[in-house]
Every structure is written in structure tokens, then in C-alpha cells.
C-alpha positions in Angstrom: 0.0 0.0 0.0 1.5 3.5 -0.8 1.1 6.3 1.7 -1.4 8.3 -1.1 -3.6 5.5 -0.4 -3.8 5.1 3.2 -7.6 6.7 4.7 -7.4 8.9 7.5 -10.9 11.1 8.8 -11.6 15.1 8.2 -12.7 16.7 11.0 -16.1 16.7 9.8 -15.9 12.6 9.8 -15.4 12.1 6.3 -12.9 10.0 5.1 -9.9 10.8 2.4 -6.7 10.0 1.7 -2.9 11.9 0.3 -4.4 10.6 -2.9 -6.4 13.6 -3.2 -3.2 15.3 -3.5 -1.2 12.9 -5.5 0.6 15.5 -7.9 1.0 18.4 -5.4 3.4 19.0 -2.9 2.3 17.8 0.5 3.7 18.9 4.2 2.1 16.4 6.8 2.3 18.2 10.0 1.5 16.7 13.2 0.1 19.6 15.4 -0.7 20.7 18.8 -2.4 23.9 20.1 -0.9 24.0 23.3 3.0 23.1 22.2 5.5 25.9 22.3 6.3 25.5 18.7 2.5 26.0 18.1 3.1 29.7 16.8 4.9 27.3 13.7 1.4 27.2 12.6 2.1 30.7 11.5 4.5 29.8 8.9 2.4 26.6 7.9 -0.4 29.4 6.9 2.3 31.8 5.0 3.9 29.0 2.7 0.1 27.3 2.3 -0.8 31.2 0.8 2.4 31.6 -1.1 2.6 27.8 -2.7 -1.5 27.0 -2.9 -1.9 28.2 -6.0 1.2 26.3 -7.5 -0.1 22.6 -6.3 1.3 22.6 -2.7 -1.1 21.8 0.6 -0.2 21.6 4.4 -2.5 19.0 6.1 -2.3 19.4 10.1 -2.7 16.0 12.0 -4.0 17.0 15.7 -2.5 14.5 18.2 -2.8 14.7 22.1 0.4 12.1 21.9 2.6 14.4 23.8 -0.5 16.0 26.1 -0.4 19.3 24.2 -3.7 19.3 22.2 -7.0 20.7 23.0 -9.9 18.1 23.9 -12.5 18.1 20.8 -12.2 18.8 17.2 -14.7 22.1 17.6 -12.0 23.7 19.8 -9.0 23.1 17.6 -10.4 24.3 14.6 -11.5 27.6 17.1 -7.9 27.7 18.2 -6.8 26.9 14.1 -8.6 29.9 12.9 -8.6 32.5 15.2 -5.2 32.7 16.4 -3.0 32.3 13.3 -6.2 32.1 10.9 -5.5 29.1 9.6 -6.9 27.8 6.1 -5.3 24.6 5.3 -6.8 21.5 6.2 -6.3 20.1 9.5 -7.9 17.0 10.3 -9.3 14.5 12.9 -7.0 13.6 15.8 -4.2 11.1 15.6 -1.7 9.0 17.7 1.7 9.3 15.9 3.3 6.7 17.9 2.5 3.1 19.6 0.3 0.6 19.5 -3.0 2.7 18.0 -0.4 5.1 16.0 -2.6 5.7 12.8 -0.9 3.8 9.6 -0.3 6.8 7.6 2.1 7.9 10.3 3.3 4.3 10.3 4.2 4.5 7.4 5.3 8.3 7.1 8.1 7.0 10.1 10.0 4.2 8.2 11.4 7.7 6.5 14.6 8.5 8.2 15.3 12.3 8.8 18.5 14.2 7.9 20.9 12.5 10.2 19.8 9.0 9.0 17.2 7.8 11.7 13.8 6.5 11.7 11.1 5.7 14.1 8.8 7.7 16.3 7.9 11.2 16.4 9.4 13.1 18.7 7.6 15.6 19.2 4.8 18.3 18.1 5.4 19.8 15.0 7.7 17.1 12.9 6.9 17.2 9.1 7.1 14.8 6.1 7.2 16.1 2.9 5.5 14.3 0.1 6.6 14.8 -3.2 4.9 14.2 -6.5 5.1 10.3 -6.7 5.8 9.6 -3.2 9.4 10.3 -2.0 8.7 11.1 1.4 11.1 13.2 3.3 11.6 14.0 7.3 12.0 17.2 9.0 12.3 17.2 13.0 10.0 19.4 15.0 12.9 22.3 16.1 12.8 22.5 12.1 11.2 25.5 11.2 8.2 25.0 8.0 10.6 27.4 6.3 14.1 26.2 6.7 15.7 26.1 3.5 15.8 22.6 3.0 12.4 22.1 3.5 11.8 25.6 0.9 14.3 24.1 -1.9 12.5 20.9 -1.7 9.1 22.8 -2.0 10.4 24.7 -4.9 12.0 22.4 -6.3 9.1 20.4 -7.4 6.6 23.0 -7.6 5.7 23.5 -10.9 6.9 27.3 -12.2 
């Protein structure tokens, strides 16, 4: 199975999948409203506006994993919106890790991140780039949505 065709929930309780964005550019974000690197959702917002129109989409995966997130759906799209206005999607809550981790992020995780290593998340805030086709790659949460790797990469296979 390839990680366009895994199903995960919308906050509304519909189900999709990454196939629904199978020729953009795709930053999987695992997210928490009460995390310190929560203002990151700022960012997220700015390269979503500057790269939408050019087939790229952030999708933020709310997970409580770390104890960070608020406690319904309602009241992280609230936070979402009006505290860094947010307008990509963000979904239905997650575990990113353990037994009841959801399989996307199992297999988002066999991807190892810049210094060779796999595994869990670590934190609120990591992000795995999917690129047209399905190379995956992973950024740890202290890296910021615009760190020039992750940018380049974006670029990169944007169309022009």
C-alpha cells in the first residue's frame, strides 16, 4: 500500500486520503495547540498562501500524543482559525506513535530524517514532505516549516 492510499478522517468525519493530493506537494504536520512551537502554525499558513496556487497543501494531524492538544475537534479548529487564521486542512486527531499510532504515520516513520534515523515522532510539529510520486522526506519538529531545506525541496518540485 502506498502512503497516497492510506484513509485517514476530516474533522467533519469524512474520510480521504494523500491521494487527493497525488501530484501536489504535501507537508504532513502533526500539530498541537498548546505546544510551544504551536506559533509554527504561522508559517504553515504563510507557505500554504504563497505555494496553494502552484499545487502545494499543508495537512495538520492534531495528536494529544505528547498531552499538548486541546480536547475536541470544535475547539482546535477555534484555536486553528482564530489565532494564526488558519486555512489549510487540519484533520481528525491522531496517535503518531504506539500501538494505535494511525498507519499513515506508520508509514510516514520508516522515512529517516536528515541524520539517517527513523522511528517515532518526537515531538509536536515534525513534518514529512511528500513529493509528486511519493518520496517522502523528514524534518524534526525544532525545524522550522521554512528552513531552506524544507523551501528548496518545496520549490523544487513545484511547478513554475
Amino acid at each position: 500500500m502506498s502512503v497516497y492510499d492510506i484513509p485517514f478522517q476530516t474533522m467533519d468525519g469524512s474520510t480521504t486520503s494523500l491521494a487527493e493530493y497525488r501530484d501536489d506537494v504535501i507537508l504532513v504536520v502533526n500539530v498541537a495547540s498548546r505546544c510551544g512551537l504551536a506559533p509554527q502554525y504561522a508559517t504553515l499558513e504563510a507557505m500554504q498562501e504563497k505555494f496553494r496556487d502552484r499545487g502545494f497543501t499543508v495537512l495538520g494531524f492534531p495528536s494529544n500524543q505528547f498531552l499538548q492538544e486541546l480536547g475536541s475537534n470544535e475547539a482546535i479548529q477555534e484555536f486553528c482559525s482564530m489565532t494564526y487564521g488558519v486555512t489549510f486542512p487540519v484533520l481528525d486527531r491522531v496517535r503518531v506513535n504506539g500501538r494505535n499510532e494511525h498507519p499513515l504515520y506508520t508509514e510516514l516513520k520508516k522515512t529517516p530524517d536528515q541524520t539517517g534515523k527513523a522511528g517515532k515522532v518526537s515531538w509536536n510539529f515534525e513534518k514529512f514532505l511528500v513529493l509528486p510520486g511519493g518520496e517522502v522526506h523528514r524534518f524534526r519538529p525544532k525545524t522550522l516549516p521554512d528552513d531552506p531545506a524544507i523551501l528548496t525541496l518545496v520549490e523544487d518540485h513545484l511547478p513554475r
